[in-house]
C-alpha positions in Angstrom: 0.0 0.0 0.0 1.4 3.3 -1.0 1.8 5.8 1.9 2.6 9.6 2.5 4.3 11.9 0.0 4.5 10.7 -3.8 6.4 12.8 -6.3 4.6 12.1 -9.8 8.2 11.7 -11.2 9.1 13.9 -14.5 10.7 11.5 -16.8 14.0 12.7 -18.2 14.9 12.9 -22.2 17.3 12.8 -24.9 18.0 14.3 -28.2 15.3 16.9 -28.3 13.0 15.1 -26.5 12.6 12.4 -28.4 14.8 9.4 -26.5 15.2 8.0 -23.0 17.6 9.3 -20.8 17.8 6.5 -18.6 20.9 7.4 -16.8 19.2 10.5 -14.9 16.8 8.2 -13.6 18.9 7.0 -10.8 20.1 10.5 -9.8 16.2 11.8 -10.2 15.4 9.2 -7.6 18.0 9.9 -5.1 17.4 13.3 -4.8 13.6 12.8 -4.6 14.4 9.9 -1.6 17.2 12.5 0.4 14.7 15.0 0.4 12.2 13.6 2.3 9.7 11.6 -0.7 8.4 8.2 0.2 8.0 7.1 -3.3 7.3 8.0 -7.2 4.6 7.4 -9.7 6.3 6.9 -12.9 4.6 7.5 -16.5 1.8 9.4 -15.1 0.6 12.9 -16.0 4.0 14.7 -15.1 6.1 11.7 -16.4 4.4 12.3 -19.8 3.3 8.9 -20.3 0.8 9.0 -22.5 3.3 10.5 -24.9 5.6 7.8 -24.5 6.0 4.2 -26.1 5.1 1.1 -24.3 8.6 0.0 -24.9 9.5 3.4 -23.3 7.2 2.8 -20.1 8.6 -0.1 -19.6 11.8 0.7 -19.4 11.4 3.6 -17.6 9.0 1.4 -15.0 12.2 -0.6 -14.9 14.6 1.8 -14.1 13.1 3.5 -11.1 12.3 0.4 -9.9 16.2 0.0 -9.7 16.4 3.0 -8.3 15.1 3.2 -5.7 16.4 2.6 -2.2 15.4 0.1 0.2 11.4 1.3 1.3 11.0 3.9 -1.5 8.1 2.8 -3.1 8.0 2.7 -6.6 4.1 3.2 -8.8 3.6 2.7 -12.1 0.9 4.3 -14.1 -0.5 1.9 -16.8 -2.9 4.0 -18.1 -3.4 4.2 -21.9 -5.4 4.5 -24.9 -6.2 0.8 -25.3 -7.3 -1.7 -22.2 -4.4 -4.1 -24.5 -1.9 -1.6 -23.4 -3.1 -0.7 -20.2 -2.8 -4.5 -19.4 0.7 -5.1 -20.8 1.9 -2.5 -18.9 0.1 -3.5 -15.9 1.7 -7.0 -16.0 4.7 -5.7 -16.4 5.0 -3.7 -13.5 4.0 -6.3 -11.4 7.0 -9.1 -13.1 9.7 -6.2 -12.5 8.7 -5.6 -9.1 6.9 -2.3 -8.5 4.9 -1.6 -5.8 1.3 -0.7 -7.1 -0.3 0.2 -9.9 -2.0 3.0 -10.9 -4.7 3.5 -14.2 -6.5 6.8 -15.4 -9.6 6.0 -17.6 -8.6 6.2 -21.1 -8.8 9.5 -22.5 -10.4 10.8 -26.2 -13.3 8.3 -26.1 -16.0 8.8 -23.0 -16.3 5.2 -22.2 -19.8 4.6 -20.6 -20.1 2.9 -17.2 -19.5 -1.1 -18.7 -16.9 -0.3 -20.8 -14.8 1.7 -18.2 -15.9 -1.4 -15.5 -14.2 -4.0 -17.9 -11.2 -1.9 -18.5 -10.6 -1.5 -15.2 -11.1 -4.6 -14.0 -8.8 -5.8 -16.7 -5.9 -3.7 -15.6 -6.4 -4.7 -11.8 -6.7 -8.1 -12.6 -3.3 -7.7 -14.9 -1.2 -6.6 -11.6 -2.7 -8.7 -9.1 -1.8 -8.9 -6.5 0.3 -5.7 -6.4 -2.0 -2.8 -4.9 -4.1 -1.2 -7.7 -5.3 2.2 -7.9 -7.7 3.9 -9.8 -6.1 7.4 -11.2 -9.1 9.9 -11.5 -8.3 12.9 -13.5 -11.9 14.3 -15.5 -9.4 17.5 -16.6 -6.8 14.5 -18.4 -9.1 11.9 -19.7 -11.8 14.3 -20.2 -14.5 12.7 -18.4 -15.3 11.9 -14.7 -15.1 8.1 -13.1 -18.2 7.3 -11.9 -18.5 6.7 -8.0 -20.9 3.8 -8.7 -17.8 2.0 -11.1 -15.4 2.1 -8.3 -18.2 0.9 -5.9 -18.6 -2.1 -8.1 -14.9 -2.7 -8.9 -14.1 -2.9 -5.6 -16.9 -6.6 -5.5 -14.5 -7.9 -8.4 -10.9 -6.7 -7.9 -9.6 -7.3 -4.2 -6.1 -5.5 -5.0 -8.2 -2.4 -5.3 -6.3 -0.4 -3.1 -7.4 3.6 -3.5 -7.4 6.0 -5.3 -5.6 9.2 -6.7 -7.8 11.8 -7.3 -6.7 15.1 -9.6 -9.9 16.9 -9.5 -10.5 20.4 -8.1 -12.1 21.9 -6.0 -12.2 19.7 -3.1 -15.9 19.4 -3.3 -15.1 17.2 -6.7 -12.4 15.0 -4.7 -14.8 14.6 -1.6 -17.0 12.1 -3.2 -14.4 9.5 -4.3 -13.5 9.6 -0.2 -14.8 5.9 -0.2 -15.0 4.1 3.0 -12.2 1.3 3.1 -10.0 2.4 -0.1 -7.2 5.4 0.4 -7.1 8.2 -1.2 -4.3 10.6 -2.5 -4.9 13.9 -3.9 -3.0 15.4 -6.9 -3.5 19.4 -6.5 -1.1 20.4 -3.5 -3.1 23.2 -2.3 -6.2 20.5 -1.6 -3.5 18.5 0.4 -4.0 20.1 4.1 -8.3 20.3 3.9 -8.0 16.7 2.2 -6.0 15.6 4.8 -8.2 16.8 7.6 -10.9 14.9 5.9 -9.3 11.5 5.8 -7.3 11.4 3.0 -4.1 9.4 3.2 -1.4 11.4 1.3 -0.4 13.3 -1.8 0.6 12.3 -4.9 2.2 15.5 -7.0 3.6 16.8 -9.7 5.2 19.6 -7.6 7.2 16.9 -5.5 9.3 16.2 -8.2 11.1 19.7 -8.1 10.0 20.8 -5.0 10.3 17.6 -2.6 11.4 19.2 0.7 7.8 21.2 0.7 5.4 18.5 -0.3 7.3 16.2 2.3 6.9 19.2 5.1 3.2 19.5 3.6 2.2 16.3 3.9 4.3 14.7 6.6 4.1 17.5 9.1 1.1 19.5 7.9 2.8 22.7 7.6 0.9 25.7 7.2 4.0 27.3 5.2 4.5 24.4 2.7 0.7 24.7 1.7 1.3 28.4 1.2 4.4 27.6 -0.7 2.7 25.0 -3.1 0.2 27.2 -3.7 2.0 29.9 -4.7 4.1 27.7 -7.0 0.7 26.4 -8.9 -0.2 30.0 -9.6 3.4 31.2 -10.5 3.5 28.5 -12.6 0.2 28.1 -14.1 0.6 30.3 -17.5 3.9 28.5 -18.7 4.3 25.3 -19.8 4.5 23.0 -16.6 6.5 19.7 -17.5 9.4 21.6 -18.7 9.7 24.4 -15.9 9.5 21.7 -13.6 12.7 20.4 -15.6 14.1 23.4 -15.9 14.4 23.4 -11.7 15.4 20.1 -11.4 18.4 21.4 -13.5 18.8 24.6 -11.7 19.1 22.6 -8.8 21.9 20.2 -9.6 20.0 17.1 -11.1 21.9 15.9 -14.0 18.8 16.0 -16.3 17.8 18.1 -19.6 15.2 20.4 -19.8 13.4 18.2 -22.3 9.7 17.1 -23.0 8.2 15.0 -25.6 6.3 17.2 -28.6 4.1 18.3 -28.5 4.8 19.4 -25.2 7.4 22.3 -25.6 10.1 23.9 -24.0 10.3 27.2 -21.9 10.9 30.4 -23.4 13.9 32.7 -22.3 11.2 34.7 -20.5 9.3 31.3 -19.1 12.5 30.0 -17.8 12.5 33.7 -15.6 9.5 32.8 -14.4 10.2 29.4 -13.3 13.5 30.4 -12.0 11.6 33.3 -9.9 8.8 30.8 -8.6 12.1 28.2 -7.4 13.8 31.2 -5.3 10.3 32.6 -3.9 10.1 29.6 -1.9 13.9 28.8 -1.1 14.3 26.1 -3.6 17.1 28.0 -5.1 
């Protein structure tokens, strides 16, 4: 079962974007695990999966698996356009020895309540028994998962294990607060009311540049670390987030490349100001 603080891990690139670069993995990871993260989700939103490769996923699922240090916990998200996919990648989280599993509902088509109950189901089955959880994002796959679907995945998969819930405002995250399953919010400045409610951690994009704060956020409640991750997410909200959040990774000694996958694009001179700006307003830099 995941617990705490997760950083939804950026994945680092090559050659404009467009290969692997495997070896920052490792140093990603340790910097993530001295600063106070209790594990990653790998290939999700922030890790640019959907843009990725299967091949890719799985090699990146495999490297921070490698990486990380004894009791850093290690999620892959499986999520993709086909259930085929989602369940290859599922399996193969569990053979290389993850720690749970994580699926958003499969974005462009708005699969009706059977159709998203059999994909589901599929991926938990795939990883079973690893811990599965069920990645709601309406914003990302452009629909909402009905409650009733996790209410009735939860009679056929018994690895169902939470969920992580994107949504905003908390009023959109509050209903998925299910008796007996965990639940990890995505948007940092939910993280103190969600806690207060229940909730069981944070899984965040923010964590992956910013771990000291998320950790202090969600480990110790600080008042100060939710003011700090909420004035990131507005300094941060008009450029384009996967790379600033590369471009402070770099500023802040990881051996990575400011790179995304296109479409996604890089910072402007101007953009990478901004970022810079947001990193030294809260002491990151």
């Amino acid at each position: 079962m995941l617990t705490g603080a997760i950083a939804a891990a950026v994945t680092p690139l090559a050659r404009g974007g467009e290969d692997l670069d495997e070896d920052a993995i490792g140093p990603l990871t340790r910097f993530l695990a001295e600063r106070g993260i209790d594990g990653v989700l790998a290939c999700g939103t922030t890790g640019e999966g959907i843009l990725l490769s299967v091949p890719e996923r799985r090699r990146v699922a495999e490297r921070f698996v490698e990486a990380g240090p004894e009791g850093f916990q290690v999620a892959i998200h499986a999520g993709a356009q086909s259930t085929s996919h989602t369940v290859e990648l599922a399996t193969h989280a569990k053979e290389v020895g993850a720690d749970a599993v994580a699926v958003i509902a499969p974005p462009y088509f708005p699969l009706d309540e059977p159709a998203l109950l059999d994909h589901l189901r599929s991926a938990g089955e795939a990883c079973g028994p690893l811990p599965f959880y069920v990645y709601e994002f309406a914003g990302r796959s452009g629909y909402a998962i009905p409650v009733r679907v996790i209410e009735r995945l939860r009679q056929t998969s018994p690895n169902l294990a939470g969920l992580k819930v994107s949504d905003t405002p908390w009023s959109a995250v509050e209903p998925y607060a299910l008796e007996g399953l965990d639940l990890f919010v995505g948007s940092e400045p939910l993280v103190l009311e969600a806690l207060e409610h229940g909730a069981d951690g944070a899984v965040s994009g923010l964590a992956t540049a910013f771990p000291e704060i998320v950790a202090a956020l969600v480990h110790d409640r600080d008042a100060r670390a939710g003011e700090h991750v909420s004035t990131l997410r507005t300094l941060l909200r008009p450029i384009p987030f996967h790379a600033a959040l590369k471009e402070i990774l770099v500023a802040r000694g990881v051996p990575i490349r400011p790179l995304v996958r296109p479409p996604l694009r890089p910072l402007a001179p101007d953009e990478r100001e901004i970022a810079l700006d947001a990193a030294h307003r809260v002491g990151a830099l």
